[in-house]
C-alpha positions as CSV (number, residue, x, y, z in Angstrom):
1,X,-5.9,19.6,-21.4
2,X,-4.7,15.9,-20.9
3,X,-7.1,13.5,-22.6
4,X,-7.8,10.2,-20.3
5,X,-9.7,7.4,-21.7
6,X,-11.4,5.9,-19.4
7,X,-12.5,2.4,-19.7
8,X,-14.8,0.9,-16.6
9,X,-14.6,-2.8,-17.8
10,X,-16.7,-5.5,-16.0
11,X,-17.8,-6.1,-12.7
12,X,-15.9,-3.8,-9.5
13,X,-14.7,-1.9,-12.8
14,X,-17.6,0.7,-12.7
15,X,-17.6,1.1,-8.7
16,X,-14.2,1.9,-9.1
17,X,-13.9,4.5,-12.5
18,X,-16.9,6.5,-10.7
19,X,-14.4,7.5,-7.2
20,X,-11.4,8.1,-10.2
21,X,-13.6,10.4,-11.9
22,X,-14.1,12.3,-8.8
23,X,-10.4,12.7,-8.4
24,X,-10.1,14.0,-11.5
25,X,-12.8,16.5,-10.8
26,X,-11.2,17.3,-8.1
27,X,-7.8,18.4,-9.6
28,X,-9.7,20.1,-12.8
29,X,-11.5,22.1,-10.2
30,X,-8.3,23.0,-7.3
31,X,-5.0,22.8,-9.5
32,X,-3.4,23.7,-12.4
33,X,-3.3,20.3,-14.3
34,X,-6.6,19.6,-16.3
35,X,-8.0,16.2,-17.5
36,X,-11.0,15.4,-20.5
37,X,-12.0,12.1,-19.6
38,X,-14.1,10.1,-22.3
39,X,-15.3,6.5,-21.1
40,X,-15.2,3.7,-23.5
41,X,-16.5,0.0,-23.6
42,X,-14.1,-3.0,-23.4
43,X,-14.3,-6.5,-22.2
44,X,-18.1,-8.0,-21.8
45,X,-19.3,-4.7,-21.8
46,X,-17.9,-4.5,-25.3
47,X,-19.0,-8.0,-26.3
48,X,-22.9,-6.8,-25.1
49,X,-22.8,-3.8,-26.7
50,X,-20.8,-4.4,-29.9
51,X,-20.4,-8.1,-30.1
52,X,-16.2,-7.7,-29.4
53,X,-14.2,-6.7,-27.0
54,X,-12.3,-4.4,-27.7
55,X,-13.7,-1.9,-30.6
56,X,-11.9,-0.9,-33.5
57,X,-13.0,3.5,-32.8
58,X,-12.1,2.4,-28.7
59,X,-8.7,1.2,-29.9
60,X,-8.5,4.4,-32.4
61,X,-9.6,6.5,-28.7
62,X,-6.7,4.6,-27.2
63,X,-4.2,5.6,-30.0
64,X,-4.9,9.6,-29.6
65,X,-5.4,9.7,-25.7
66,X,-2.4,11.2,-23.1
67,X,-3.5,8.0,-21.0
68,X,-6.0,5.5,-20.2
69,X,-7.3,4.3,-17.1
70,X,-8.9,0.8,-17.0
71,X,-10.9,-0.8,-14.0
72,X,-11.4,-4.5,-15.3
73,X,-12.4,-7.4,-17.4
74,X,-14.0,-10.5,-17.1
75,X,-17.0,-12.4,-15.5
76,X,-18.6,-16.2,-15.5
77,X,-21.2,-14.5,-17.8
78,X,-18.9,-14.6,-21.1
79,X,-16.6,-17.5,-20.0
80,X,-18.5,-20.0,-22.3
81,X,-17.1,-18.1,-25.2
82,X,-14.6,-18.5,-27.8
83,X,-11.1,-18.0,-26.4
84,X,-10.6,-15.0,-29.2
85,X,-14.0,-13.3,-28.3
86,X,-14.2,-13.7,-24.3
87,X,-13.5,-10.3,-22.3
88,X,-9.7,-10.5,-21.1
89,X,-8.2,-10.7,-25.4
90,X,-9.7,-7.1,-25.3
91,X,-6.9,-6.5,-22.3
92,X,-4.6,-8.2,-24.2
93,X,-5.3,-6.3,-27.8
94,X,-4.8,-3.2,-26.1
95,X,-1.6,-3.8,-24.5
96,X,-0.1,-5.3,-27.6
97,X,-1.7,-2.8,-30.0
98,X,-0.4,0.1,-28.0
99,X,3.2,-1.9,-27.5
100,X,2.9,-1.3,-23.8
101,X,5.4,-4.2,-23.1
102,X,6.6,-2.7,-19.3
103,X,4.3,-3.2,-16.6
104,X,5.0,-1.3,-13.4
105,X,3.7,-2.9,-10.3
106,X,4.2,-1.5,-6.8
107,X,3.9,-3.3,-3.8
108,X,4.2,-1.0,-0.6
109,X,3.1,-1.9,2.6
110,X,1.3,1.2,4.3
111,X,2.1,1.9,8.0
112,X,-1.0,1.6,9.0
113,X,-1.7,-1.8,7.0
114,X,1.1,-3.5,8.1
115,X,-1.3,-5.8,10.9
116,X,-3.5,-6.0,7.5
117,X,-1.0,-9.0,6.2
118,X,-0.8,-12.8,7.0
119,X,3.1,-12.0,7.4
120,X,4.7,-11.1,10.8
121,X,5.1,-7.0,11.0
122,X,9.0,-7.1,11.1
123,X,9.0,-9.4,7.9
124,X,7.0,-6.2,5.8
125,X,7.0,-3.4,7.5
126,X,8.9,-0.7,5.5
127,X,8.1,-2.8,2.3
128,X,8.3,-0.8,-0.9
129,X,9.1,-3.3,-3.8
130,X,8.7,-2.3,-7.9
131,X,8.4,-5.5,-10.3
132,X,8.5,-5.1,-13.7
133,X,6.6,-7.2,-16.1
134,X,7.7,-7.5,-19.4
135,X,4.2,-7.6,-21.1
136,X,3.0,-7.8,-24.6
137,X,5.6,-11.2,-25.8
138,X,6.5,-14.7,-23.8
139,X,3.9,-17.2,-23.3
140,X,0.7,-15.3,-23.1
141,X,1.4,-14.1,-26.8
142,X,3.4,-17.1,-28.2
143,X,3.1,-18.9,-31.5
144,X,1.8,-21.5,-32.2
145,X,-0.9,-22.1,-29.6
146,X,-3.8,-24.1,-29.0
147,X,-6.0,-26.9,-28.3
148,X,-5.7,-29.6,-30.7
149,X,-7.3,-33.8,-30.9
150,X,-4.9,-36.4,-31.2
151,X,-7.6,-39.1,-31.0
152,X,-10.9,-39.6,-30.0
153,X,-10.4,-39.9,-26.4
154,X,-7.3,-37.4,-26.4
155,X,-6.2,-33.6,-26.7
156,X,-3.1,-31.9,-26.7
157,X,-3.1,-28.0,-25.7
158,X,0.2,-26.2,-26.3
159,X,1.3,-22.6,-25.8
160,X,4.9,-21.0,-26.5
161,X,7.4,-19.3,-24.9
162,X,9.1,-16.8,-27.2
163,X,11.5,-14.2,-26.7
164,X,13.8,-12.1,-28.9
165,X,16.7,-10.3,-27.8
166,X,15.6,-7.1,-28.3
167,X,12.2,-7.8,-26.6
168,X,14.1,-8.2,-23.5
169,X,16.7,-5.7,-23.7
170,X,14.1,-3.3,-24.2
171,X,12.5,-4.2,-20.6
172,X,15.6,-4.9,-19.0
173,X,16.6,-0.9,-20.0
174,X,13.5,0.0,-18.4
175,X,14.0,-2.0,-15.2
176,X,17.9,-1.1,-14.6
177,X,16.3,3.0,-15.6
178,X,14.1,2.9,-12.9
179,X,16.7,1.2,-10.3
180,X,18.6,4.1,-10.8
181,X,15.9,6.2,-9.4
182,X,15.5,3.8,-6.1
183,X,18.0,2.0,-4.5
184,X,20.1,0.5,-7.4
185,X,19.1,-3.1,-6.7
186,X,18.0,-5.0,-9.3
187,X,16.9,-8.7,-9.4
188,X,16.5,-10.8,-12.6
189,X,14.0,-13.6,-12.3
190,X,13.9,-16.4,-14.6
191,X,14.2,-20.3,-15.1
192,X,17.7,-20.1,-17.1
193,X,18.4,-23.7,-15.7
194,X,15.7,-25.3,-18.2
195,X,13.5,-22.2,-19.9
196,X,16.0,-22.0,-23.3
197,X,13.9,-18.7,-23.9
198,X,14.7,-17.5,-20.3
199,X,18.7,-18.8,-20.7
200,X,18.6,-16.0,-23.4
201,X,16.9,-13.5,-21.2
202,X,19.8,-13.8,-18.5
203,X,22.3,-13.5,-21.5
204,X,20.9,-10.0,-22.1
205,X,20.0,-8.7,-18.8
206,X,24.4,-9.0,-18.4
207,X,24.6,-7.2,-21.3
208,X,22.4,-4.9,-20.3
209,X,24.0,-4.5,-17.0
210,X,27.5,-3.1,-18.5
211,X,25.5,0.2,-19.4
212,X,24.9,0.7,-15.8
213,X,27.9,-0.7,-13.4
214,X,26.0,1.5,-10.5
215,X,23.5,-0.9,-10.2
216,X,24.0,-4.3,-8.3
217,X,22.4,-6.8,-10.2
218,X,21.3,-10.4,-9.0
219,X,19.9,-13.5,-11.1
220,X,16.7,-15.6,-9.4
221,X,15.1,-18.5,-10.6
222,X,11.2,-17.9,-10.0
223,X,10.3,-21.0,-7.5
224,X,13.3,-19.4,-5.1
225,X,12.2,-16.1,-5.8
226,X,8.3,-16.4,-5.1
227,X,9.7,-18.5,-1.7
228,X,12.1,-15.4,-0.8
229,X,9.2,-13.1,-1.4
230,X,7.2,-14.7,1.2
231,X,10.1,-15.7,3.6
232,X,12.5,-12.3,3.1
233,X,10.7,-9.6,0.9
234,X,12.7,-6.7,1.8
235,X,15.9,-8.0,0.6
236,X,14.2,-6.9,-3.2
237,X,14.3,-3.6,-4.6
238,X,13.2,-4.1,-8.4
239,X,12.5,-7.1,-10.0
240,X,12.4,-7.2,-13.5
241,X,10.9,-10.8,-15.8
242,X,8.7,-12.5,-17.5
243,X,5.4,-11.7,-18.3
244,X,3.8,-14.9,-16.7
245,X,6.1,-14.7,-14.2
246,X,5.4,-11.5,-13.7
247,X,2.0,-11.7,-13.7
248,X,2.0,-14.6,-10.5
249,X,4.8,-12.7,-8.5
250,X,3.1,-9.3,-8.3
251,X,-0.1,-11.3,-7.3
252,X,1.8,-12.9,-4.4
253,X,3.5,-9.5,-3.6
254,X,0.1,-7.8,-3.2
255,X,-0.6,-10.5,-0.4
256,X,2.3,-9.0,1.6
257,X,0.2,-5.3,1.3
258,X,-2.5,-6.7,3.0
259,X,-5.1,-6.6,0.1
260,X,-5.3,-7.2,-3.7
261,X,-7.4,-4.2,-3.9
262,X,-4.2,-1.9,-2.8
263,X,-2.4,-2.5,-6.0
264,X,-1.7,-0.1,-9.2
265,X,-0.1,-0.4,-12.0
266,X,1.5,1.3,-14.6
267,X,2.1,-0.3,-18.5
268,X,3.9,1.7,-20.6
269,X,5.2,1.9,-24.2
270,X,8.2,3.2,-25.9
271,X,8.9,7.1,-25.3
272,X,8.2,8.6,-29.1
273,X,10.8,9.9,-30.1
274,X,9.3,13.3,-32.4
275,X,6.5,13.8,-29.6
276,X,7.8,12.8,-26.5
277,X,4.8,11.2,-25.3
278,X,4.9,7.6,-24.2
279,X,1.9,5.6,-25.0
280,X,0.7,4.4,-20.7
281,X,-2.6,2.5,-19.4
282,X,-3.3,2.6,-15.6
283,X,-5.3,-0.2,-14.0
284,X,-5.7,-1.9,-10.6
285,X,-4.0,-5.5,-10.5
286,X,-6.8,-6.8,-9.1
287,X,-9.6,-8.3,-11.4
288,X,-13.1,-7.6,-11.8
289,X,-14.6,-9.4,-8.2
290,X,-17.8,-10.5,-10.0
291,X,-19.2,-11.6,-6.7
292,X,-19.3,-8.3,-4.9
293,X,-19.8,-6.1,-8.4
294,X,-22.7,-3.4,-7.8
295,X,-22.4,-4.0,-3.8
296,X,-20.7,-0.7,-3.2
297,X,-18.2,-2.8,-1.3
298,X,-15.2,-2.8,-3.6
299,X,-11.8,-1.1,-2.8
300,X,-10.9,1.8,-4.9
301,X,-7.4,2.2,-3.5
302,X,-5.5,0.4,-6.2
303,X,-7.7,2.3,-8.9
304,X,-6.8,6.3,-7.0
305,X,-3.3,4.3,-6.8
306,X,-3.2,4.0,-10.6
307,X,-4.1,7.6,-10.8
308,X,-1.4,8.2,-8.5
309,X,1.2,6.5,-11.2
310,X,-0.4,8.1,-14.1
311,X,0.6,11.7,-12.7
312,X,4.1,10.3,-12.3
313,X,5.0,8.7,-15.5
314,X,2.6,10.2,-17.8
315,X,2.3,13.8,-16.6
316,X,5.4,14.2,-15.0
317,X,3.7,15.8,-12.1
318,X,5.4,14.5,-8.6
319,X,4.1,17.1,-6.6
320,X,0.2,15.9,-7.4
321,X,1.4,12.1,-7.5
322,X,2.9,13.0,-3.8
323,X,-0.4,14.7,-3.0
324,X,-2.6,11.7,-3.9
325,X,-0.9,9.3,-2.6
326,X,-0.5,11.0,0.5
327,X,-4.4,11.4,0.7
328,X,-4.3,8.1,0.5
329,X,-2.3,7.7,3.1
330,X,-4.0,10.0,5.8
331,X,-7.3,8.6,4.9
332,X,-6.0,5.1,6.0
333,X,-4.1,6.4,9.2
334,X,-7.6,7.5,10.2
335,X,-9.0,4.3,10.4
336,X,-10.8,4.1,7.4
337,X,-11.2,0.6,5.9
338,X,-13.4,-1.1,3.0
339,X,-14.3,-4.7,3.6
340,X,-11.7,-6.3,2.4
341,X,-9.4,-4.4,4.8
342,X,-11.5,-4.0,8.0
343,X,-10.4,-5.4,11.3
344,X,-11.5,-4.5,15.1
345,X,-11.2,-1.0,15.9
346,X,-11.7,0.2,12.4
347,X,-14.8,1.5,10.0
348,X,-15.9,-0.6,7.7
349,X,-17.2,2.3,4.5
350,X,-17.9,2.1,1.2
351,X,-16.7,2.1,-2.4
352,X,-18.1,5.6,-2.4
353,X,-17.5,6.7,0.9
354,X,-13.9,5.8,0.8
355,X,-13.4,7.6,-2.8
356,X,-15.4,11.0,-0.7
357,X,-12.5,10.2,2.3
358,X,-9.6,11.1,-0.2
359,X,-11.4,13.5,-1.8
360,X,-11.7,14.9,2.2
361,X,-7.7,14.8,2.4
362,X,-7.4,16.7,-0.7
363,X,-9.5,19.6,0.3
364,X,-7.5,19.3,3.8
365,X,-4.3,19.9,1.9
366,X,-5.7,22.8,-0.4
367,X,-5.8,24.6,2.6
């Protein structure tokens, strides 16, 4: 039995864990693999309920789980709080308590979504890009940082950008892994030309690079880089940097898919070396939509997407990753749209209708 923590968050974050726990209902009840989902608190759930957000017994849940699945965090209701207690430095514990310093984020552009984005259909049609995110160090978790007065009438607010070696040769083993299993294409992103911190993560990416000559590898500063995403995306394969730059070029990415709500991700640890389990959280990239939460209008894709991953790299299971996402697939070739995808000619359904519609393909391919 593979225990899943599940953890709703804020906002969309509950729409969206109620359509995954009906895919893992599904699979308890039709395959051979078997989940025990428990549902936690974190975020400004967790700060209602238990005055922080992220618990010491949810973090201890995190620790003993096979994987955990996370919708979102965040909302104007806890923004007036202090930076170390508002919702998102529960995210942030969790990732840097449970080392998960790779992020995996996909951005594929489905057949029948490719009138869905702002680009022109020959620019991403076919698209099927991986960037990886290096992301428990660099700026987010930097010291020293803060907001400080240097007068009456002026502040100064500082954060730092801090890499070691290892930090990055650790990612970069990860990304140049993974291009392996693709195309062998990788591209390095960074701003080596006046980042000191990001000079030393192209110094090791080379290094790195000797222990796999199969792979062609290519150096991008990030201005040029989020420009060619826009202008010529399918000339990437993987991209492997930052963790801020990460964080704003899968964001731009998911513009060429037609929707932030179509986007997974997976963040994973190091593989233990007596257990073989890799600590992994799942979540959408998306955040928690405060303005449409409890409309039954949000998009579960990126959420089922995540589960989609989490049979990949946690369970090892391609032939149920391959099923779900091919659900998904059929389910969109059909027609069926949430709001944020809808256009002429197509049905505009639910949170919960579109989680039933996968649920539909599954039973189609049971058959």
């Amino acid at each position: 039995m593979n225990k899943i923590l599940l953890l709703p968050g804020d906002g969309i974050g509950y729409e969206i864990s109620q359509e995954a726990k009906k895919i893992f209902s599904w699979f308890n009840d039709n395959t051979s693999i078997k989940f025990e989902v428990e549902e936690e608190l974190i975020g400004g759930a967790s700060i209602d309920s238990n005055n922080t957000p992220l618990s010491d017994d949810v973090l201890d849940k995190a620790l003993k789980s096979d994987a955990i699945l996370l919708g979102a965090v965040g909302g104007p209701k806890w923004e007036k709080l202090d930076f170390q207690q508002r919702p998102e430095r529960g995210l942030l514990k969790i990732r840097k308590e449970l080392d998960l310093f790779a992020n995996l984020r996909p951005a594929l552009v489905f057949e029948s979504l490719k009138d869905a984005s702002s680009l022109k259909e020959h620019v991403i049609s076919g698209l099927d890009i991986m960037i990886i995110r290096e992301l428990t160090s660099g700026i987010y978790f930097g010291e020293p940082r803060g907001i400080i007065e240097l007068s009456d009438k002026v502040k100064k607010g500082f954060n730092t950008l801090v890499y070691t070696s290892d930090e990055i040769e650790r990612i970069a083993r990860v990304a140049f892994e993974i291009s392996m299993q693709r195309s062998k294409k990788l591209c390095s992103v960074d701003k080596a030309n006046v980042l000191e911190s990001t000079e030393l993560w192209r110094e090791v990416i080379k290094e790195v690079s000797k222990d796999f000559p199969q792979v062609e590898l290519s150096h991008m500063y990030v201005d040029n880089a989020s420009m060619q995403l826009v202008k010529n995306p399918k000339q990437f394969d993987v991209i492997v940097t930052t963790n801020m730059f990460g964080d704003i070029l899968s964001d731009c990415a998911s513009m060429l898919t037609g929707s932030l709500g179509m986007l997974p991700s997976a963040s994973l640890g190091k593989i233990d070396q007596l257990s073989n389990k890799r600590m992994a959280m799942y979540e959408p990239v998306h955040g928690s939509a405060p303005d449409i939460a409890g409309k039954n209008i949000a998009n579960p894709l990126a959420m089922i997407q995540s589960i989609v991953m989490m049979l990949k790299y946690s369970f090892s299971s391609l032939r149920y990753s391959n099923m779900l996402q091919l659900a998904v697939e059929k389910t969109l070739a059909k027609g069926f749209r949430t709001q944020d995808l809808v256009s002429s000619n197509e049905q505009n359904i639910s949170t919960s209708i579109m989680g039933d519609k996968i649920i539909d393909e599954l039973n189609l391919m049971k058959r």
